[in-house]
Residue frames relative to the residue before (quaternion, step in Angstrom):
aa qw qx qy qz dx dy dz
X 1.0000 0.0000 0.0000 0.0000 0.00 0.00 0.00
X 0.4672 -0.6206 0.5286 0.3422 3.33 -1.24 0.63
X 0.4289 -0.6136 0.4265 0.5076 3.43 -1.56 -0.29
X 0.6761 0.5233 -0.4390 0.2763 3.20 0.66 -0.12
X 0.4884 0.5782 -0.4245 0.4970 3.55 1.61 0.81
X 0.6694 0.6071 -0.2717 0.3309 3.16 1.55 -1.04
X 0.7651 0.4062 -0.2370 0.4399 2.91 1.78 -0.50
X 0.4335 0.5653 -0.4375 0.5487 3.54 1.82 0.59
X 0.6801 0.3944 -0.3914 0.4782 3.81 1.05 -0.05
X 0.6424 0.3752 -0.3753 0.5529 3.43 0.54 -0.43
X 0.5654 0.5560 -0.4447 0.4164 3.91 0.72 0.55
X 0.5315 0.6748 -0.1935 0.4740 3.00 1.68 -1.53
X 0.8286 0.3486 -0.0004 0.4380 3.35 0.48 -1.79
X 0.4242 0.5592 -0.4026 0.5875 3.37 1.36 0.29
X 0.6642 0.4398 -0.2682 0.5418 4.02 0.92 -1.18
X 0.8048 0.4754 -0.2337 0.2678 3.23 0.69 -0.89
X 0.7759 0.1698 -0.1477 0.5893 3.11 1.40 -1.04
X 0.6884 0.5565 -0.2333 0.4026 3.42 0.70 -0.92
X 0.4037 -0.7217 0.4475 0.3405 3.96 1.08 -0.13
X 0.8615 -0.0034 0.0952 0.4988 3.39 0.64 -1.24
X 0.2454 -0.5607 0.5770 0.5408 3.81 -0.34 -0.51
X 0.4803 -0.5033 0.6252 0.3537 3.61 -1.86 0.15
X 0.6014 -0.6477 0.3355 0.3260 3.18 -1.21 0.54
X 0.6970 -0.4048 0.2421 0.5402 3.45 -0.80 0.39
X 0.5858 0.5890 -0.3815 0.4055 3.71 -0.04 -1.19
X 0.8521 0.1410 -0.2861 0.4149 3.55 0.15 -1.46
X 0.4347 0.6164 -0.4969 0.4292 3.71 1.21 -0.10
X 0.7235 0.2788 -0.3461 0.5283 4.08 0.34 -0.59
X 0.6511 0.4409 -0.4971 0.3669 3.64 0.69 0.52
X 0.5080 0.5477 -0.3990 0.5317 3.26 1.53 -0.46
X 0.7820 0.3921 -0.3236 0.3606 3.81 0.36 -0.68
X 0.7834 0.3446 -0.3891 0.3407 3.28 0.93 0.46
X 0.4071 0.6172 -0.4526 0.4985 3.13 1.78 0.78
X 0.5239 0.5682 -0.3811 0.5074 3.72 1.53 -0.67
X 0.6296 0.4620 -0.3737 0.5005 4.01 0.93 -1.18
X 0.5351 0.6338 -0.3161 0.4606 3.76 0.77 -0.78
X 0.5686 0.5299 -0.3464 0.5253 3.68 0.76 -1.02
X 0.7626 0.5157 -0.1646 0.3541 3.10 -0.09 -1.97
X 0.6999 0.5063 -0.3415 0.3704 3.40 0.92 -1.05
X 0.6208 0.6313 -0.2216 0.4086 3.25 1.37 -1.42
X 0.5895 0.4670 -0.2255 0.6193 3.64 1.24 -1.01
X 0.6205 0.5091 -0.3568 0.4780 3.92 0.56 -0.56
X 0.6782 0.5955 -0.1264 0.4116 3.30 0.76 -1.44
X 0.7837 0.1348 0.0140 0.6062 3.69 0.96 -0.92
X 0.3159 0.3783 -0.5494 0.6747 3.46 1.11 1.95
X 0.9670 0.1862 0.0136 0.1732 2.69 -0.51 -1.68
X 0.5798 0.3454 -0.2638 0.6892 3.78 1.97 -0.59
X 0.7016 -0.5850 0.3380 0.2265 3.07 -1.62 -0.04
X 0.4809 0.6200 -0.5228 0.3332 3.10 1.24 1.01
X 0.3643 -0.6763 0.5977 0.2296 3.62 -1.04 0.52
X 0.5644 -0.5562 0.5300 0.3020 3.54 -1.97 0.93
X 0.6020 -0.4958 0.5691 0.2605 2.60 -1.79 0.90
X 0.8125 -0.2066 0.4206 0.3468 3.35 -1.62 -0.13
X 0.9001 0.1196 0.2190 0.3571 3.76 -0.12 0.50
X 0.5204 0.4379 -0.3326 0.6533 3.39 1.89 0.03
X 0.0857 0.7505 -0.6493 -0.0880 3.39 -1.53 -0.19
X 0.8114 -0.3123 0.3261 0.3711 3.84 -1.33 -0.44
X 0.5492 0.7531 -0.3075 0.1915 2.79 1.25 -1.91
X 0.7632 0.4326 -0.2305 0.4210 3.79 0.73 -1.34
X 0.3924 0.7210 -0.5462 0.1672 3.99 1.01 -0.39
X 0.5720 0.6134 -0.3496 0.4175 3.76 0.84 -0.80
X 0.7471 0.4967 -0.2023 0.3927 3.06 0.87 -1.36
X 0.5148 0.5992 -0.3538 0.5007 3.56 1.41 -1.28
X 0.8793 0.3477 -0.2108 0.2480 3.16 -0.04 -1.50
X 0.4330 0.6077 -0.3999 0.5323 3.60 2.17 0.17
X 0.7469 0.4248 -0.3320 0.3891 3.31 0.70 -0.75
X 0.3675 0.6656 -0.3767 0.5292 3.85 1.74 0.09
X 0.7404 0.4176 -0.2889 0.4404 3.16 0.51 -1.36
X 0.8677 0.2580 -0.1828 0.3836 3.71 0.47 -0.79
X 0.3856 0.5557 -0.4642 0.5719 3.09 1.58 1.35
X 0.6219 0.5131 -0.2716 0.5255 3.33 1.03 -0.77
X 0.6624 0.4514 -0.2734 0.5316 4.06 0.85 -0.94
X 0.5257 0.6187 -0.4871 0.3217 3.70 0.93 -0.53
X 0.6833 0.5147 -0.0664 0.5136 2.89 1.49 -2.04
X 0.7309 0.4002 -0.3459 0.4313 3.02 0.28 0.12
X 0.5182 0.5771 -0.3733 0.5089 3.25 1.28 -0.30
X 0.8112 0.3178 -0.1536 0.4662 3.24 0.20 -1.53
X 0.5827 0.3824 -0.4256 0.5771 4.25 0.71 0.70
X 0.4365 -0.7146 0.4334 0.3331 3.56 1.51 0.24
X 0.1397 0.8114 -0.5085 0.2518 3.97 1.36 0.52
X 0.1769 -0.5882 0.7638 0.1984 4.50 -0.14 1.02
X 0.1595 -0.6746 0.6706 0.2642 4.17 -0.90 0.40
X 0.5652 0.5935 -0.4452 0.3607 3.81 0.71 -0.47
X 0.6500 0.3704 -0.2496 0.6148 3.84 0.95 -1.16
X 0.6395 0.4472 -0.5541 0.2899 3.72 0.08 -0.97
X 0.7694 0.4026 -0.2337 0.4373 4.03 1.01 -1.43
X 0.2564 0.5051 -0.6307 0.5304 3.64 1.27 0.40
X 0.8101 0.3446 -0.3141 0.3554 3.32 -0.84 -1.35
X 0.5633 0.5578 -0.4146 0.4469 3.74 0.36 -0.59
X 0.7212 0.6070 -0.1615 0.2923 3.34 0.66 -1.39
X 0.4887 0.6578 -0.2502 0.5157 3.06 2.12 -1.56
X 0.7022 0.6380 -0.0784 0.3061 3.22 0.41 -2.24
X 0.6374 0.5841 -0.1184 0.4885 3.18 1.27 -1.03
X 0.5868 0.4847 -0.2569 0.5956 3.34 1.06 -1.51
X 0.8149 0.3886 -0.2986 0.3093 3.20 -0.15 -1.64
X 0.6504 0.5725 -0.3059 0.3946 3.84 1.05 -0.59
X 0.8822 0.0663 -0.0085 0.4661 3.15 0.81 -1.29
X 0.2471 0.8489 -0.4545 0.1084 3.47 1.02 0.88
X 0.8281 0.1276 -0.3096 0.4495 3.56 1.54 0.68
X 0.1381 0.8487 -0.4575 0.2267 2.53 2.11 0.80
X 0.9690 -0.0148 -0.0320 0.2445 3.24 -0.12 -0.93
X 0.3131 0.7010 -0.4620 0.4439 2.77 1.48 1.73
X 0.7275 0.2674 -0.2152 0.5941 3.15 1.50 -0.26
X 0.2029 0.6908 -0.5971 0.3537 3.05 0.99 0.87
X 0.0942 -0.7615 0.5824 0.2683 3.94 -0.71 0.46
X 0.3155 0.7260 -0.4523 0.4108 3.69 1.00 0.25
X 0.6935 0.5472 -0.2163 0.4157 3.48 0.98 -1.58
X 0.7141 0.6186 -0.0718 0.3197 3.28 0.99 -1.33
């Protein structure tokens, strides 16, 4: 799917199941308790913390779905196109760091 479908379904399914969207406020608190997940699941794979009792990896897919359709809410509901907004990013990017970090010697 494209994103600009992803974000006509999570519009769809917002009418359908969800009654309303929450307002923006509690939607950017919900997405950074979802980054929080992810971190926590990032953290205890990959750094040197270890799972608790009963956690595991298993959900990271899921965390990082439920990012994604926190992030489309918002973006939906600030009227955000996510397909043009990360074009442009992409541009910006090139045009900033197109030898940034090839000649980074850090990288190397």
């Amino acid at each position: 799917m494209t994103i600009k479908e992803a974000q006509e379904i999570v519009d769809k399914w917002i009418s359908n199941h969800g009654v309303r969207y929450f307002n923006e406020m509690t939607n950017l608190a919900i997405l950074v308790e979802e980054v929080g997940e992810v971190a926590r699941i990032i953290s205890r794979t990959y750094g040197e913390q270890s799972f608790k009792k009963g956690e595991n990896a298993d959900k990271l897919a899921d965390e990082f779905a439920d990012i994604l359709f926190v992030l489309i809410c918002l973006a939906n509901q600030t009227h955000i196109d996510l397909t043009d907004a990360l074009k442009k990013n992409l541009e910006k990017k090139t045009l900033r760091d197109n030898l940034r970090h090839k000649d980074n010697p850090k990288l190397k």
